[in-house]
N, C-alpha and C positions, 0 to 999 in steps of 0.2 A: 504494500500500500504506500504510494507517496506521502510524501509528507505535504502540508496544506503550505497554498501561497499565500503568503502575507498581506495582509491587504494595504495598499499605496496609502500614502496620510490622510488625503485629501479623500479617502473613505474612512476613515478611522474614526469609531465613535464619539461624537461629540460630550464633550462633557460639561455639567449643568452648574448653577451655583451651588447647588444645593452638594451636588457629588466634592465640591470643594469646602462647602462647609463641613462634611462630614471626614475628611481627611485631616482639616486642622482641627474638630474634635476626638478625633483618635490620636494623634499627635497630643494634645494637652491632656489626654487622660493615661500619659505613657508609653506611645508607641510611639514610630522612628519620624521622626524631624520632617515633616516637609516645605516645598516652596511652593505656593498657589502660583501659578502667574496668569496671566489672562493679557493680551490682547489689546492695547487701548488706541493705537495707532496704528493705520496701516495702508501702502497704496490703494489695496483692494476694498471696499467697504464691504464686500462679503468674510474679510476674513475678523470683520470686529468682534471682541468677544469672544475669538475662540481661545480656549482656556488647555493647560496644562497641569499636572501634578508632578513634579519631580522630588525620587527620595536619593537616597546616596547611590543606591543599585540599580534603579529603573526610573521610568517616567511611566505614566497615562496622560490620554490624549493627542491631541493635535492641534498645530497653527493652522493646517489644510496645505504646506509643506515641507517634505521630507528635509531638505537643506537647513529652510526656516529652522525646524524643530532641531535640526543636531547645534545650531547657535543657542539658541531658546534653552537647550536642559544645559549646556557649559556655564550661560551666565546664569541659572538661575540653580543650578549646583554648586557653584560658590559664593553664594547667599546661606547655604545652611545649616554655618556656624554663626551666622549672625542675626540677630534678633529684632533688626529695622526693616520695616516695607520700603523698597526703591522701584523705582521707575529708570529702566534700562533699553539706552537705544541698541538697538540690535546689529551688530557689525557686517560687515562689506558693504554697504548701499543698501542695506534693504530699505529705509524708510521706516522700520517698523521699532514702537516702542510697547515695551513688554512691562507691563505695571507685576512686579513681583512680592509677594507677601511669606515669607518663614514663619512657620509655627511650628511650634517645640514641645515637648512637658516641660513642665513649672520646675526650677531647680530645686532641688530638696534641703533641707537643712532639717538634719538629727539633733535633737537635744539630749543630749546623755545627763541624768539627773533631773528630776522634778520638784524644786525646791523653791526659795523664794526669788533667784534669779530665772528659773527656766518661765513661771507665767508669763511678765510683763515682755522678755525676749520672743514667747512661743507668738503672743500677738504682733510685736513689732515685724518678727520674720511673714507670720499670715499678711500684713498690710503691705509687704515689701515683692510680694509675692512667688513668696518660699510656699512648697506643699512643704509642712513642718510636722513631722514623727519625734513624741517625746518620748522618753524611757527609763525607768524608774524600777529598780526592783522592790520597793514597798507599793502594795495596794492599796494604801490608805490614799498615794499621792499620785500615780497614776491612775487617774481617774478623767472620765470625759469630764466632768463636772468641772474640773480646775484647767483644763485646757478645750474649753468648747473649740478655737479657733484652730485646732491641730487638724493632719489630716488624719492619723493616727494615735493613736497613746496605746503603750504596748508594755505590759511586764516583763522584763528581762532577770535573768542571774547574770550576776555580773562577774560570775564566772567564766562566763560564755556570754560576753553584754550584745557582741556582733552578729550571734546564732539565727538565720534564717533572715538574714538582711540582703539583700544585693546592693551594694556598696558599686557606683562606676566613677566614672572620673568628672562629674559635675555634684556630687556628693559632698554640702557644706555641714562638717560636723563639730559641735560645742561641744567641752566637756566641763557639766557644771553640777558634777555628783555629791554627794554630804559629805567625804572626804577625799582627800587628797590620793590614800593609795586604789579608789576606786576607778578615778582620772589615771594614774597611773597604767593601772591593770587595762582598762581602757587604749590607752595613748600606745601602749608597746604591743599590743595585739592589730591596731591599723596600721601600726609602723611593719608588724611582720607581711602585711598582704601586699599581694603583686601590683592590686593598686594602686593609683594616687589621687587622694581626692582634690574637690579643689579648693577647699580652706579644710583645715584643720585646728582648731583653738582650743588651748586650757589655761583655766585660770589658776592663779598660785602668785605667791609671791616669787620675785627676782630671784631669791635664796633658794628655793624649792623646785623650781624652773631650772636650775640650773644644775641642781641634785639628781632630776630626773633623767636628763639630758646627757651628763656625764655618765648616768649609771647605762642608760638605754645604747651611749655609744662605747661604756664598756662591755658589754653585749653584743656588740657586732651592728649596728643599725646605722648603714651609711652615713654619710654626714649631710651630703644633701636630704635627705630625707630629713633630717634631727633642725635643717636650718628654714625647712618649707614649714617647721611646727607655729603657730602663732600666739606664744607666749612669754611672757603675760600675755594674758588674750583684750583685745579692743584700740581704740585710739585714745590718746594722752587726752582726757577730759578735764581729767581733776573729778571726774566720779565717784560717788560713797553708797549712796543707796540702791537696790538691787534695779532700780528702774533706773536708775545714770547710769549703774553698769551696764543693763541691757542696751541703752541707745548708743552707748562707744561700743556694744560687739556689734551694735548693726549696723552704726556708720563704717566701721572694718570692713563687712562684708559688702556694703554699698561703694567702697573704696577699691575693693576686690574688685565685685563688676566693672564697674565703671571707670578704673584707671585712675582715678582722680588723685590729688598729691596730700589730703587731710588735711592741708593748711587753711585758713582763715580765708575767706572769699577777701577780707577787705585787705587780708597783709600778703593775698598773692594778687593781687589788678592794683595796690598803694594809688586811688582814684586821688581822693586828699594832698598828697606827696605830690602828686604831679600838675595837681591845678595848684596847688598852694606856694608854692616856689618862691 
């Protein structure tokens, strides 16, 4: 039996909005990254609107051409580390501009510990928009009740605190347990996986930080690894209560994203300095 001829693009089943809504909500509830693109310029007025899916392995859809579409999934396949809608002319001559939108799942941010720093953080991370998993091996304190805005709350041993987690490399994790050697036990069990997430924080004193640190790279735990750790964990606030704390570990992690330098909006633009001369 032969094998079936492919059908040219410009038969290629159309695809709807709705079939692109439903791609970026499988994307945000966990599944793999895609890029919407659609269409919004084009010599042809029959080719308006015609829409694309592109994921890192394949595409669906069609421009209504084969050429068009091998431009269309390059530039709309390297969009799908990034998290902004652009609008992309499409290269050699075509005339055409391709309106591209990426959608992703939500980054995660684990809370290890349910104390009086993990509430006011568990909501900062929901409003910043973290899917946010706390974890607490007391039941008294991993409870929905104290963290409505989580996407999870989970009882753990902290024996095994990581057990049945999938841990990838977009995975922002706190450690803000009721002591110190549970951060510990913690911290040298993600330092042993083949992972690397992309923040990792505990809090402690400079003195205890530095205890662990020593101890975990006399252990064997490369140094790069010991130097991506983020602790102390937060930005220089001058923070004392558990909600000052919480908003320097989230301006950290907003500082992660976003690249930003932590310093003072007015003493890194010095506007005053420069008009006042």
């Amino acid at each position: 039996m032969s094998a079936p001829v492919p059908a040219p693009a410009d038969r290629a089943p159309a695809l709807s909005a709705a079939d692109a809504l439903q791609a970026a909500l499988d994307a945000a509830r966990g599944g793999a990254p895609v890029v919407a693109a659609v269409l919004v310029e084009a010599p042809e007025p029959a080719l308006l609107g015609r829409r694309l899916l592109v994921w890192a392995e394949r595409h669906a859809g069609s421009l209504g051409d084969a050429a068009l579409d091998a431009r269309a999934v390059e530039a709309a396949r390297a969009l799908l580390a990034q998290g902004r809608a652009q609008a992309l002319p499409l290269p050699g001559g075509t005339g055409c501009l391709l309106y591209c939108e990426p959608h992703r799942p939500p980054p995660e941010l684990l809370i290890v510990g349910a104390g009086h720093l993990a509430r006011p953080l568990c909501r900062l991370g929901a409003l910043l928009g973290f899917a946010v998993t706390v974890l607490d091996d007391r039941p008294e304190f991993a409870t929905r009740e104290r963290f409505p805005e989580a996407r999870e709350v989970r009882r753990a041993d902290f024996s095994a605190p990581l057990a049945g987690l999938a841990l990838g490399p977009a995975a922002h994790l706190v450690l803000v347990t009721r002591g110190h050697k549970y951060d510990f036990a913690v911290l040298r069990e993600l330092l042993h996986l083949p992972v690397e997430p992309a923040y990792v924080g505990m809090v402690g004193s400079r003195r205890r930080v530095r205890a662990t640190l020593q101890q975990l790279a006399d252990e064997g735990i490369a140094p790069e690894r010991l130097r991506a750790v983020y602790a102390p964990i937060g930005l220089d606030l001058g923070a004392e209560t558990p909600e000052e704390i919480a908003v320097a570990i989230a301006a950290e992690l907003v500082k992660l994203r976003r690249g930003g330098t932590g310093l003072s909006l007015r003493e890194r633009e010095r506007v005053a300095e420069r008009l006042l001369r």
